[in-house]
C-alpha positions in Angstrom: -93.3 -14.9 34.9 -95.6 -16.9 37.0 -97.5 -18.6 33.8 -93.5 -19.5 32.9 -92.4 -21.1 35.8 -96.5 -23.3 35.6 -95.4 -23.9 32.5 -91.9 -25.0 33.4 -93.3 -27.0 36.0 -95.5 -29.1 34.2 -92.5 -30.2 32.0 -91.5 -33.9 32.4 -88.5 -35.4 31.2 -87.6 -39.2 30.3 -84.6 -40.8 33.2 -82.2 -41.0 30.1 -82.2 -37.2 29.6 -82.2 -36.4 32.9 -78.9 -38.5 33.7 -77.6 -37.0 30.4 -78.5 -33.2 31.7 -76.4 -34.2 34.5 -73.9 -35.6 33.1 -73.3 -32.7 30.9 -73.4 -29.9 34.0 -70.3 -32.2 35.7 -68.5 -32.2 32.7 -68.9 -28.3 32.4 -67.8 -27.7 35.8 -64.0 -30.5 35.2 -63.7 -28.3 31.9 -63.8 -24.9 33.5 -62.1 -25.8 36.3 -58.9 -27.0 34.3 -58.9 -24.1 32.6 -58.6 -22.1 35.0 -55.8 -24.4 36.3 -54.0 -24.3 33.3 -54.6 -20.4 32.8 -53.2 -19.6 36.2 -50.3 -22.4 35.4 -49.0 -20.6 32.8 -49.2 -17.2 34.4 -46.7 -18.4 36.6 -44.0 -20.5 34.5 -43.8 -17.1 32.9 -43.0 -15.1 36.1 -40.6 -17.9 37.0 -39.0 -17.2 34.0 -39.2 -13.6 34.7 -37.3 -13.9 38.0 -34.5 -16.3 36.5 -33.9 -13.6 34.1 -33.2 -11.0 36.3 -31.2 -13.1 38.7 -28.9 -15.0 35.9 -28.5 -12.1 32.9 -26.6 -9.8 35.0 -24.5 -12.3 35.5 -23.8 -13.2 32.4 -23.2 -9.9 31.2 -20.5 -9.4 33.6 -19.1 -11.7 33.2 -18.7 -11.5 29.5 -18.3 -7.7 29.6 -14.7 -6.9 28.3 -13.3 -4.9 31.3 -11.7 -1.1 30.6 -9.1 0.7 32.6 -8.4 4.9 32.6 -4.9 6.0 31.5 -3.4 7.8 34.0 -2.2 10.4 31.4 -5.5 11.2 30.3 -8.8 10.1 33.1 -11.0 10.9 30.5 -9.7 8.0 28.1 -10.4 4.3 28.4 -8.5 1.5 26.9 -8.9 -2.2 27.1 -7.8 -3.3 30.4 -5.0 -6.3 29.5 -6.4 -9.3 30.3 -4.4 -13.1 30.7 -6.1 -14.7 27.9 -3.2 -13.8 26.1 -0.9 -14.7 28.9 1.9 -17.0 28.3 4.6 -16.2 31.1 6.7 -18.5 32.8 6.9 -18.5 36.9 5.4 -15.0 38.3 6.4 -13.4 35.0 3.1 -12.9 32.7 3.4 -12.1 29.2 0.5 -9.9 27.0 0.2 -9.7 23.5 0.0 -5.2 23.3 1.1 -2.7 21.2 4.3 -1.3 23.0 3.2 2.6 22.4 0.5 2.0 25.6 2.6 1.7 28.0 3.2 5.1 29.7 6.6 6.8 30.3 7.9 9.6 31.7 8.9 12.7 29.3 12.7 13.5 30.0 14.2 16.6 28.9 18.0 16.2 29.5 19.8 15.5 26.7 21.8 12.2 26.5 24.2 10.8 23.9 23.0 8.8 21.6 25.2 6.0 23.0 23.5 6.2 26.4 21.8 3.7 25.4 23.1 0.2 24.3 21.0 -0.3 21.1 23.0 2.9 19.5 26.0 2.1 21.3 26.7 -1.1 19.9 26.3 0.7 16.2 29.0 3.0 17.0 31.3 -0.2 17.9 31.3 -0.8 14.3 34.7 -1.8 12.4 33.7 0.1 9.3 32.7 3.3 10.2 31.9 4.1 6.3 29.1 1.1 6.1 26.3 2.1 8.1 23.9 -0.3 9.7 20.3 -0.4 10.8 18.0 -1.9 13.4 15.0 -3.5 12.1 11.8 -4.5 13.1 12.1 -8.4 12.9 10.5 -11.7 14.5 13.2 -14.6 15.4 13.9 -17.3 17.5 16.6 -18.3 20.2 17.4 -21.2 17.2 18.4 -18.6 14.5 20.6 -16.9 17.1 22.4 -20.0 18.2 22.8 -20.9 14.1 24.2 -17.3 13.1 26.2 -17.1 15.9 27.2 -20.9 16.9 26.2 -20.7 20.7 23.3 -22.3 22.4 20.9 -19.9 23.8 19.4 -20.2 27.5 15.8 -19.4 28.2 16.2 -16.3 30.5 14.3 -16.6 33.7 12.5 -13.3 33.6 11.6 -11.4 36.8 7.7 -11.6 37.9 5.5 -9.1 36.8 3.4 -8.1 33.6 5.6 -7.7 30.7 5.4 -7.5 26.8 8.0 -8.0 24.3 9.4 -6.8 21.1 12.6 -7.7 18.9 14.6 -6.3 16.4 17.7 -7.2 14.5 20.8 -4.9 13.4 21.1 -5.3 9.9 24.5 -4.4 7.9 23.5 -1.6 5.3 26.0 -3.1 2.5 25.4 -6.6 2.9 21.9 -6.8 4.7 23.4 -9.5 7.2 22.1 -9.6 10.9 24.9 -9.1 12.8 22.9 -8.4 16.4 19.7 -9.4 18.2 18.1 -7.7 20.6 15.0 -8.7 22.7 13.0 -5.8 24.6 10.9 -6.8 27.9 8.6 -3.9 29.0 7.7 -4.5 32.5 4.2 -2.2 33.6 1.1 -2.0 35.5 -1.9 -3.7 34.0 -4.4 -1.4 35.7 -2.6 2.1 34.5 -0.7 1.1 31.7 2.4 2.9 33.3 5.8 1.7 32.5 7.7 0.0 35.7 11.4 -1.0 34.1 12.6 -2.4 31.1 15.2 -5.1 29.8 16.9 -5.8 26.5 18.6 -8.7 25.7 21.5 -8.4 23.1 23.4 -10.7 20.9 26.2 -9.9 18.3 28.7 -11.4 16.4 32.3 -9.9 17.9 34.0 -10.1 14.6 31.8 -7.1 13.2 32.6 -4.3 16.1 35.5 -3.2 17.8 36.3 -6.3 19.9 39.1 -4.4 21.8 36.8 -1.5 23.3 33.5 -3.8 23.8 35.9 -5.7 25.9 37.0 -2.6 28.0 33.2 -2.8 29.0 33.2 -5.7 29.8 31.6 -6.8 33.3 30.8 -10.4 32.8 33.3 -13.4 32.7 33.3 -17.3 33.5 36.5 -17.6 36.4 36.7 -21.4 37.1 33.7 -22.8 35.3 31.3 -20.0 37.2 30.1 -16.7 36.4 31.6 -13.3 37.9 29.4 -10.2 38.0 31.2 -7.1 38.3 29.4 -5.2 41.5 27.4 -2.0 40.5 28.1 1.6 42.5 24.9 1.9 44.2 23.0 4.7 42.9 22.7 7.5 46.1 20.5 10.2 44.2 18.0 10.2 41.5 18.2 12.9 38.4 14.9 12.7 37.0 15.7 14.2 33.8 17.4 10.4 32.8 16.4 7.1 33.1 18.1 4.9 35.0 20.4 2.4 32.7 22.8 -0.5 33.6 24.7 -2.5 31.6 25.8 -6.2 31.7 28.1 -7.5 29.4 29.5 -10.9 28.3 32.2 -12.1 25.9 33.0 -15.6 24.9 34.3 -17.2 21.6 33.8 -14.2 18.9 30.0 -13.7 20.4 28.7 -11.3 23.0 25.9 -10.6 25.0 24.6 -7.6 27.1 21.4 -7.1 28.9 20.6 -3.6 29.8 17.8 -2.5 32.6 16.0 1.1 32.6 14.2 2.3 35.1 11.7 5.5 35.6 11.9 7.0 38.6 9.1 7.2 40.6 6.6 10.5 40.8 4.6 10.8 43.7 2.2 14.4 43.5 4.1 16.0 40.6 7.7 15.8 42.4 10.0 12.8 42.2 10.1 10.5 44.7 13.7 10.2 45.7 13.5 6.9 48.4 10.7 5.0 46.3 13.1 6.2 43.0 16.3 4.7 45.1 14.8 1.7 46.0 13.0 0.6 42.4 17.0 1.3 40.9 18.0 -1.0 43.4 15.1 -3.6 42.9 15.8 -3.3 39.1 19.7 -4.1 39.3 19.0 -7.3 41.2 16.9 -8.1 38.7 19.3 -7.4 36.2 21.9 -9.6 38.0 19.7 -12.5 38.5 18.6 -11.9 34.5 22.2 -12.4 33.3 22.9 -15.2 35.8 20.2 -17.4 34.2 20.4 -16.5 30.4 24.7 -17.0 29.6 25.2 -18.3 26.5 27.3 -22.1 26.0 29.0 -21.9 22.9 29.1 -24.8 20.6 32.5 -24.1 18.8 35.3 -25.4 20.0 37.3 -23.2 22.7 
């Protein structure tokens, strides 16, 4: 080792190589260094990137996340919570686009007639008890009910809540003329599904049922220019094994018009709840009032 380093030190070099030896060691030293700098650059864009993603994805993804709700029938079950993207309600009143079988009812087990209801009432007003009739599931508009029937059709002002709708026409079986309309609002709660109260908006042609006994029902009439409701008897106890039903009705010019409200009562536990049952029959037939107060027909033939 020694004779190397004699050796070593007995080597000259010219001033040119010795400024390009140089040269070449500082240049070294700049290269490494920005790697390094780069290297540890990189290293931590991609840990910012790291930490973006776990602060913003989340986010995202619950955003986007279609929500779910249990049936109260069955816990174990999840269905698509109802959502107001399909909302197009009018005041407090907020309309989704469901399949009616969803919504939850109660199961009664008392027998009613079949004319407790005003759907299969109206059929047995019929003139011609030998030609049968038929409702039928079928789209329309307030426009084909004013043409069929000549009378201009009000836009009801519904009561606030969640609601869906579906119509249906009664059809005669020997001519296959619609001869009623009938327009079913299914109030409930988004979150359980369960039904809250229900009301159906009829229209019929006069001429085609028993005028004289339609108008023995009937509880709706324009005295001076203004519309008279008949007062309900307050319901004072709740059967359970029924729904509760009320009826409005409405005559004028060969065409009529009845809403009718239903109402659950109200289960708390597994026993009904007669004062939260009272006051939801009461809360449904001021809606019912206020429903038929808004939504009279005008008719456009002459009086």
């Amino acid at each position: 080792m020694k004779a190397y380093n004699e050796y070593m030190d007995n080597i000259s070099v010219s001033d040119a190589l010795h400024r390009r030896f140089i040269t070449y060691a500082a240049n070294t030293d700049r290269s490494h260094h920005s790697t390094i700098v780069r290297r540890y650059a990189a290293v931590f864009a991609s840990l910012a990137a790291i930490l973006l993603g776990i602060l913003i994805v989340p986010q995202l993804l619950q955003k986007n996340a279609a929500p779910i709700t249990g049936s109260s029938q069955n816990p174990g079950a999840n269905v698509p919570a109802v959502t107001k993207s399909n909302a197009k309600g009018q005041n407090g009143a907020v309309y989704h686009n469901i399949d009616i079988s969803r919504i939850i009812r109660q199961k009664y087990t008392a027998k009613v007639p079949a004319t407790y209801f005003f759907q299969n009432w109206l059929m047995s007003m019929k003139k011609d008890s030998n030609i049968g009739s038929h409702w039928d599931n079928q789209q329309f508009t307030k426009e084909d009910i004013g043409s069929a029937l000549n009378i201009s059709v009000t836009n009801p002002v519904l009561p606030d809540g969640d609601y869906t709708t579906k119509q249906a026409v009664l059809m005669d079986d020997a001519t296959d003329a619609i001869v009623a309309y009938q327009t079913a609002y299914y109030y409930f709660n988004k979150d359980t599904m369960e039904f809250q109260n229900g009301f159906s908006i009829f229209y019929f042609a006069e001429d085609y049922f028993n005028a004289e006994k339609i108008e023995e029902m009937q509880n709706v009439a324009e005295v001076n220019g203004k519309i008279h409701i008949d007062d309900f008897t307050p319901s004072t106890d709740v059967y359970g094994k029924v729904p509760h039903v009320r009826k409005l009705i409405y005559l004028k010019n060969g065409a009529g018009m009845a809403i009718e409200a239903e109402a659950d009562a109200v289960i708390t536990g597994d026993k009904i709840d007669q004062k939260k049952s009272l006051e939801c029959y009461e809360q449904t037939d001021k809606q019912l009032i206020a429903l038929m107060s808004t939504s009279v027909f005008q008719s456009t033939s002459a009086d």
